[in-house]
VMD Tcl script that draws the C-alpha trace (Angstrom):
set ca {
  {-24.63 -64.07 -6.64}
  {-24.84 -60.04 -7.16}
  {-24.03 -60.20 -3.25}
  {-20.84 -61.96 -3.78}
  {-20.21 -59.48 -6.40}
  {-20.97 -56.41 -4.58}
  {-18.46 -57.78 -1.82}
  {-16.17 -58.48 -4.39}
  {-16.26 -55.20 -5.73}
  {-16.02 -53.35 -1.80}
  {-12.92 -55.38 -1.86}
  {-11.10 -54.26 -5.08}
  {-11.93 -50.58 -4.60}
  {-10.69 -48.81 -1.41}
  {-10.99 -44.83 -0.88}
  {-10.01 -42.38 1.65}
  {-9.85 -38.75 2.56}
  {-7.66 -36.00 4.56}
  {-8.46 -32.64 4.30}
  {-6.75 -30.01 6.19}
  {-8.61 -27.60 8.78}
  {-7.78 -24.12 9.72}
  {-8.87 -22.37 12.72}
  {-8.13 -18.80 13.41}
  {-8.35 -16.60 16.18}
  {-7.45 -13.44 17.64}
  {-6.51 -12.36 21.32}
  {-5.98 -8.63 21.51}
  {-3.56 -7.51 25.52}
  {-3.36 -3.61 26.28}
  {-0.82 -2.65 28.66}
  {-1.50 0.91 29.89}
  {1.43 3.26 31.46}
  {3.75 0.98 29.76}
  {7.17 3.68 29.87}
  {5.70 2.83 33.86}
  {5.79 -1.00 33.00}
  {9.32 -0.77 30.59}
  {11.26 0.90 33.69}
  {10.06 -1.89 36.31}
  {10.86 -5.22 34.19}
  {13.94 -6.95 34.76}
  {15.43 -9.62 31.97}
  {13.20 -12.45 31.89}
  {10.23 -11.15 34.00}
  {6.85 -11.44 31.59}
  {3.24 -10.36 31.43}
  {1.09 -13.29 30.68}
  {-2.31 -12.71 28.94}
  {-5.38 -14.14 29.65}
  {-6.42 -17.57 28.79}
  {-8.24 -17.94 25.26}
  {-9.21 -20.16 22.80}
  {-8.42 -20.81 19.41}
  {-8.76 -24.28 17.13}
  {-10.43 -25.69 20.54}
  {-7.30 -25.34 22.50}
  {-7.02 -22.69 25.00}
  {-3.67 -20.36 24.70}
  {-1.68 -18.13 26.62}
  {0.76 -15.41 25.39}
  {3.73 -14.65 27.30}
  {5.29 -10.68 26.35}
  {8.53 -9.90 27.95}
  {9.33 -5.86 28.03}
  {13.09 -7.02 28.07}
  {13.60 -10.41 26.72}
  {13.72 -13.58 27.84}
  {17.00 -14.41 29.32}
  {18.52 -12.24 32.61}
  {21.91 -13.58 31.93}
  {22.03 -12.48 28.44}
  {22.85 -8.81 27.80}
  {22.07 -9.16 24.31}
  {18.05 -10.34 25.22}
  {17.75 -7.61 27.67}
  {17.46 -5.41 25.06}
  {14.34 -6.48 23.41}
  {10.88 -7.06 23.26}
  {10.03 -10.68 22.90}
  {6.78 -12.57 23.06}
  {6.08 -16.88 23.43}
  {3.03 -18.59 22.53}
  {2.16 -21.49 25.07}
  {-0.67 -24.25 24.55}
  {-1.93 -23.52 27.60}
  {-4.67 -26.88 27.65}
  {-5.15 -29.31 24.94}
  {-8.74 -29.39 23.42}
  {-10.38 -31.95 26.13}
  {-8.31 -32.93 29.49}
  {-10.24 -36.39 29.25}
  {-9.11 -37.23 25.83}
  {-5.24 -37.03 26.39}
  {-5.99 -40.05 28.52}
  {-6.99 -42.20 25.53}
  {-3.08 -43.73 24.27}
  {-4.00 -44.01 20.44}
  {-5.25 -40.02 20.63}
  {-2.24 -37.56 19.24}
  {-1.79 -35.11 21.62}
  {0.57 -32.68 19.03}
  {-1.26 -29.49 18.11}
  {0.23 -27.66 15.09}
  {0.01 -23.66 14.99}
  {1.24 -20.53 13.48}
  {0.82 -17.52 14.87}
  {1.51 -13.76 14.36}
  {2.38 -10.85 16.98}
  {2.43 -7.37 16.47}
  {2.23 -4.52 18.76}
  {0.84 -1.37 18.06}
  {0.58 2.19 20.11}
  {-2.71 2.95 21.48}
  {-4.28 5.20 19.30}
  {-2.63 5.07 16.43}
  {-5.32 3.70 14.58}
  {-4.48 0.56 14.79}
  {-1.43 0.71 12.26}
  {1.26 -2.12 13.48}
  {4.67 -0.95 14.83}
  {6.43 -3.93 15.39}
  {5.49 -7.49 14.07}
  {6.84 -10.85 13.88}
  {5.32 -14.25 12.28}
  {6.28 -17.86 13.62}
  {5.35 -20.32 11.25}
  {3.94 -23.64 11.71}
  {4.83 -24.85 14.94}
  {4.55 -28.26 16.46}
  {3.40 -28.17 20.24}
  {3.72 -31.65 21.98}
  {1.74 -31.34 24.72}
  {0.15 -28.61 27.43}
  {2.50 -25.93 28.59}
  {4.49 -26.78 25.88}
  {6.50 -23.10 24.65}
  {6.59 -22.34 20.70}
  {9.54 -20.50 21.76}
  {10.42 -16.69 22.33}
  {10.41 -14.60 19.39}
  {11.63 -10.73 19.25}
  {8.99 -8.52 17.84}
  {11.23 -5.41 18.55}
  {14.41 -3.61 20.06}
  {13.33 -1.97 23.48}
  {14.90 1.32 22.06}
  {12.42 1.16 19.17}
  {9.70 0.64 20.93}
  {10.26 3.00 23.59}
  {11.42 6.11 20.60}
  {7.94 5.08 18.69}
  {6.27 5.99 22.33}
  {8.24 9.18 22.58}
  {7.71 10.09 19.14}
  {3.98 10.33 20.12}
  {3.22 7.79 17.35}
  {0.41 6.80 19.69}
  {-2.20 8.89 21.21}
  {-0.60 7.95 25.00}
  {1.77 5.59 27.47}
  {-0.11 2.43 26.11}
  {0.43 -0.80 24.05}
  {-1.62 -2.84 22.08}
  {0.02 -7.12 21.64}
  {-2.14 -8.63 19.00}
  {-1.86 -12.05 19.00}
  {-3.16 -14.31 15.62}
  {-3.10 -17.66 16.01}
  {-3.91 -20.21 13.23}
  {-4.32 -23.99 14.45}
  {-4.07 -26.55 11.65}
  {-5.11 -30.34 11.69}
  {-5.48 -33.25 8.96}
  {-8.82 -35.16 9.45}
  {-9.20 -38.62 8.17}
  {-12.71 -38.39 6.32}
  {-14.91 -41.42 5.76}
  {-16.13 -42.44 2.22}
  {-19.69 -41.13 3.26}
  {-18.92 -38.01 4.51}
  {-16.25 -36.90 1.75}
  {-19.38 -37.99 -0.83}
  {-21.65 -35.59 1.24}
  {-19.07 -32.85 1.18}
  {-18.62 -33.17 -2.30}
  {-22.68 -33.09 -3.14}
  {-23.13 -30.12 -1.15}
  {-20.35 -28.30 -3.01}
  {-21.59 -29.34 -6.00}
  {-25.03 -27.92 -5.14}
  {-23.84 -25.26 -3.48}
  {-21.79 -24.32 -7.02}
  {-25.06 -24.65 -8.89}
  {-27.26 -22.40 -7.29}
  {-24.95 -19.94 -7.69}
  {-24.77 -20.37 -11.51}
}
mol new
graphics top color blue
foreach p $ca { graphics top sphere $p radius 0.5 }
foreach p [lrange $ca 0 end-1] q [lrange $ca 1 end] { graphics top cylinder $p $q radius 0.2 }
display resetview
């Protein structure tokens, strides 16, 4: 009888849980003698950056000294920069059809002269971004005009012929949560709040 009722009850009375998860991390690309580097890019050639990882997915930046595009005038005058999901957290687990393979990030680039202290020059923000897959492009951005960028390097605004790209990345994900672990995430917060009272 209180078994039938207990079932019963697991049957009126559903729950469940998403929470959202942030991961951040920052890659950090110096290109030295770049007046050197400026003067030997065409339109649409790009330095890549090495491989790393943020959120479990590994990342690559591409910079481009004069844009993106060497049909377009009008890109070959600026500095522009594309995230790529490089590799999706495990190779193996794309293979599974139910798994999502969409990874959602922001991400933030700035440049800044060697030297300087650190102090960003140029900076621009993409915000959330949906990738759909590996080598999948977030899209080039412009940070800066390559006029700025090279006056800010004759200006002496940095200590010498060298660029900093800082690349921020912030992956974000919704995880389901069971009924048991949302309870044990909510007891530990609760003790955690305690102790601190």
């Amino acid at each position: 009888m209180l078994r039938a009722a207990w079932r019963g009850a697991q049957e009126a009375v559903s729950f469940s849980s998403t929470r959202l998860r942030q991961h951040t991390g920052t890659h950090l690309h110096r290109i030295d003698r770049y007046s050197a580097v400026d003067a030997a890019a065409l339109a649409g050639q790009r330095i890549e950056t090495a491989p790393f990882r943020v959120g479990g997915h590994e990342w690559r930046l591409h910079f481009y000294p004069r844009g993106v595009l060497a049909a377009s005038d009008d890109d070959a005058g600026r500095v522009s920069v594309d995230l790529i999901l490089w590799s999706r957290r495990d190779p193996w687990w794309s293979l599974i059809p139910a798994t999502p393979s969409d990874v959602t990030a922001a991400y933030r680039v700035s440049i800044a002269l060697d030297g300087d202290g650190g102090n960003r020059a140029f900076c621009t923000a993409v915000g959330p971004h949906r990738f759909r897959g590996s080598l999948c492009s977030a899209g080039a951005m412009d940070v800066a005009t390559v006029e700025e960028l090279r006056a800010a390097l004759r200006r002496g605004e940095g200590a010498g012929d060298r660029i900093v790209v800082r690349c921020d990345v912030t992956v974000t994900s919704l995880e389901k949560e069971s009924r048991i672990m949302w309870c044990i995430r909510q007891l530990v917060s609760k003790i955690n709040l305690d102790s601190i009272r």
